[in-house]
C-alpha positions, 0 to 999 in steps of 0.5 A: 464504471469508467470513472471507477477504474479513470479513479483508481489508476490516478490513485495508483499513479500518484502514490509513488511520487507521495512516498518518493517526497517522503523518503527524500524529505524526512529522515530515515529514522522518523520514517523507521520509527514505529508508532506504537509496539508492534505497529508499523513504521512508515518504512514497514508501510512502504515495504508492505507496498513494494512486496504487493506492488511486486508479488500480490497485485500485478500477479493478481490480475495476470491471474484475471486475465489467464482464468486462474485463481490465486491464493490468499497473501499473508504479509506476516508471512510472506513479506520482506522483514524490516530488519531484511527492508533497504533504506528507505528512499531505495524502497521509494525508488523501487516502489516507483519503478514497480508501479511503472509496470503496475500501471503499463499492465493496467492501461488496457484494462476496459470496463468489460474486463472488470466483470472477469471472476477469479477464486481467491483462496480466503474470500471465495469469488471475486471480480477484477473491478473489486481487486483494481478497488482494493488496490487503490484502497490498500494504496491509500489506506497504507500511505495515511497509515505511514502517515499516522505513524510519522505523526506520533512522535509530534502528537505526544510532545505536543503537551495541550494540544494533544487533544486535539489529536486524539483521533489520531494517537496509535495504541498498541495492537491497533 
């Protein structure tokens, strides 16, 4: 279990650099362009994050740690809207800064902790170590997803060889 958690704090750690090397590298209008109608951009992918990094995860295992439950978290809801989103590599930055903190609350964390139950509001009973997981797997899941979104624009003027991205073509609604 501890190459579990050793796992998910290197995921958690290389994230930021990842989107920093983006926003610094590519245009803000590339990273702003959303894949498909009602998708999200790289740009909302990077926000989804800095509003998790900021009111979701840390909170979360605060929670773990003082024996409290937590509620359930909608980003259509409750995250920041893009048009309200700053430019890109200020979102980098602050993500950046965020996860510093994310990390320095993680560090103690030992295997013993991640049996420690929380209620969550939709999924009932849950553990740290499945939280720290999904963490990791969000991180993850959100980047490749920013990714497929930067590749769109390339995909659909690839003329031939767009067959040979069609695993990775975004439609609209999913």
């Amino acid at each position: 279990m501890d190459d579990i958690l050793n796992w998910a704090r290197a995921v958690l750690a290389t994230t930021p650099a990842r989107w920093t090397h983006l926003t610094q590298t590519l245009p803000a209008e590339l990273m702003q362009e959303p894949p498909a109608p009602k998708e999200w951009s790289a740009h909302a992918c990077l926000q989804h994050m800095v509003d998790a990094e900021r009111g979701v995860f840390p909170v979360r295992v605060q929670a773990f740690f003082a024996g409290q439950d937590f509620a359930a978290y909608n980003p259509e809801q409750q995250g920041t809207k893009p048009d309200a989103s700053p430019a890109p590599a200020a979102l980098a930055a602050e993500f950046a800064r965020l996860r510093e903190a994310s990390l320095t609350q993680l560090a103690p964390i030992v295997s013993s902790d991640l049996a420690r139950t929380a209620r969550h509001g939709e999924l009932g009973q849950v553990t740290l170590g499945e939280l720290i997981h999904e963490w990791a797997a969000h991180d993850l899941m959100h980047t490749v997803q920013a990714e497929r979104a930067l590749m769109q624009p390339f995909i659909h003027r690839a003329g031939p060889w767009l067959r040979y991205f069609s695993d990775h073509v975004v439609k609209a609604g999913g």
